[in-house]
N, C-alpha and C positions, 0 to 999 in steps of 0.2 A: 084319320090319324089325328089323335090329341097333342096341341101342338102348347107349348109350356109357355107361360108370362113371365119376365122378371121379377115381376113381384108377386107372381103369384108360384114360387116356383118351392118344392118339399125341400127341406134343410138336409141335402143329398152331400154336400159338399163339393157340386160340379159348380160348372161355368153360369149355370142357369141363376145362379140365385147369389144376388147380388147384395143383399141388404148385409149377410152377415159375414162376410168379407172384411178382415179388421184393415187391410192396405188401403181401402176404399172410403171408410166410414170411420176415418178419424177426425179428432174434436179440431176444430177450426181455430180455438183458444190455444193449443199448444204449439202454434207455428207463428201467435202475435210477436211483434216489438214493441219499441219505446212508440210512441207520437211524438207529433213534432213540438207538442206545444210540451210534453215532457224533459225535450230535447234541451230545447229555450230557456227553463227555467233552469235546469244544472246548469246550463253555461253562466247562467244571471249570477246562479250563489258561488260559484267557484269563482268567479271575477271579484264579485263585493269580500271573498275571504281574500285573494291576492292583492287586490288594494286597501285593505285593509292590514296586510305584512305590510308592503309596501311605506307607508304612509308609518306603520311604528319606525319601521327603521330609518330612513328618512327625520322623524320627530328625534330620536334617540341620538342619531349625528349631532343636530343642533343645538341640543342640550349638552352633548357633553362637549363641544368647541366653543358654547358658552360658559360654562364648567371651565376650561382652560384660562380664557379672558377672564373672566373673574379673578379665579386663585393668581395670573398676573397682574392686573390692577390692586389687589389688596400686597401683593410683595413690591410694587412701585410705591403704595401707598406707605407704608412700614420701612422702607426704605429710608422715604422722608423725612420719617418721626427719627428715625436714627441720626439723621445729621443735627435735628435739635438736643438728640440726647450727648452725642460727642460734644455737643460745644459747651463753654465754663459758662456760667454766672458767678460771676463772685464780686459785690464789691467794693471787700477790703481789696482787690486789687484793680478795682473801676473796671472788671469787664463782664462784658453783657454778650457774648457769642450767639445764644440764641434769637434775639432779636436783629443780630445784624448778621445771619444768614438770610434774611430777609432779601438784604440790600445787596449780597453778592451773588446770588443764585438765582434767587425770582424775578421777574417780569412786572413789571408794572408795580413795583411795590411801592406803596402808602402806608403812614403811619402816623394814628389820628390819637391823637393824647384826649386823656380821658380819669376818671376816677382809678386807682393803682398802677396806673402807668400809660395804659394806653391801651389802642388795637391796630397791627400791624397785619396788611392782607396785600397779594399776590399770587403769581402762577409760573408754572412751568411745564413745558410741554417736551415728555420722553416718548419714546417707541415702544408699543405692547407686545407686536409681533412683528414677526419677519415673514415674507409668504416664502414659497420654496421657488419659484419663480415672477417674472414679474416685478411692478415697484409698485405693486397696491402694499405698503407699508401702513399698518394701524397704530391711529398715533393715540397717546392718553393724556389729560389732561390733569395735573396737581395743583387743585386752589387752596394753597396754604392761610391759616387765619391764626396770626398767634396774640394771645391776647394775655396781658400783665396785670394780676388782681390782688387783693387780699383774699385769703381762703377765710378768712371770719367777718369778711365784710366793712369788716372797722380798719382803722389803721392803728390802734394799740390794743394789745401789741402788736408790733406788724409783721405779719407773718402773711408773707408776700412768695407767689407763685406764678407760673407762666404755665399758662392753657395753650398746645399747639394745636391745631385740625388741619386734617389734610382731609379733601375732599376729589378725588380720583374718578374722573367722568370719560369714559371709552363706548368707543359705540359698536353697536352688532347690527348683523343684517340677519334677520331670519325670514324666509317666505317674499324675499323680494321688500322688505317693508324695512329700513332705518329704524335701531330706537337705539335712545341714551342711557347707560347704566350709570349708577355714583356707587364709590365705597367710600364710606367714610372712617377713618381712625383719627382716633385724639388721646390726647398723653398731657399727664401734667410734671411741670419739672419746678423743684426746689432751688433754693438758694444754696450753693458750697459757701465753704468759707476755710478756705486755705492759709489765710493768716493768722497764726495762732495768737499773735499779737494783738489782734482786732477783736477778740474775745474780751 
């Protein structure tokens, strides 16, 4: 009796012949996955793309809470220049306001005579923010410098101004690290002259 091999067996379609079997003799390739070291690396880039959000939006906060301190130190700043622009010079009536808001609002003020009048410097220290709890309070700093000159240098004719600077130093924390910002605004102011008499 001829007794049949599996590999040696006629393409009958029985049990005997094995090779051409498709349930049997499928591709090894169609049933791969990822590797690990595949694995590893998508996990690498999808972290460096979320700390990289991360780290914008983070940056983006701090610019723009610095963005806020700013725009309030330069309106403390302006503020300043406004009490020298309300006050008079005039004088046919011997008054000098601007110079002696010096002496009733500033801090440590000096006033050191000089070529057209002098140079008069001091400070004051207002509140930039408020936190919403807490008494970490951010303070600002106005170093005012008002200085009295000839605008032609000469004194005839004399044509005499007052130079005010406000110099506004507030500080930020960004990244755990202190730094000092300045704004600075300056204004100059003429002479009135409200006696028509004194003409």
């Amino acid at each position: 009796m001829r007794t049949l091999e599996p590999g040696n067996a006629p393409n009958t379609g029985g049990v005997g012949h094995i090779h051409n079997c498709p349930a049997i003799c499928l591709n090894r390739h169609s049933k791969s996955g990822f590797t690990l070291a595949e694995v590893v690396v998508s996990i690498a880039i999808m972290m460096l793309v979320f700390c990289s959000i991360i780290l914008t939006y983070v940056e983006t906060s701090y610019r723009a809470e610095w963005s806020g301190y700013s725009l309030a130190a330069q309106s403390l700043s302006l503020a300043q220049l406004e009490q020298a622009r309300s006050g008079i010079w005039d004088n046919s009536l011997n008054k000098n306001d601007i110079t002696n808001i010096g002496g009733t609002t500033l801090t440590n003020w000096t006033w050191t005579a000089g070529t057209g009048g002098g140079t008069g410097k001091g400070w004051t220290s207002t509140t930039l923010d408020l936190p919403i709890s807490g008494s970490n309070v951010v303070t600002a700093t106005n170093f005012v410098t008002i200085k009295m000159m000839y605008l032609n240098g000469v004194t005839n004719p004399p044509i005499q101004i007052q130079m005010v600077t406000v110099d506004t130093v507030w500080p930020f924390s960004m990244f755990g690290k202190m730094k000092l910002y300045t704004n600075r605004t300056a204004s100059m102011y003429g002479m009135d002259n409200r006696d028509d008499t004194s003409l």
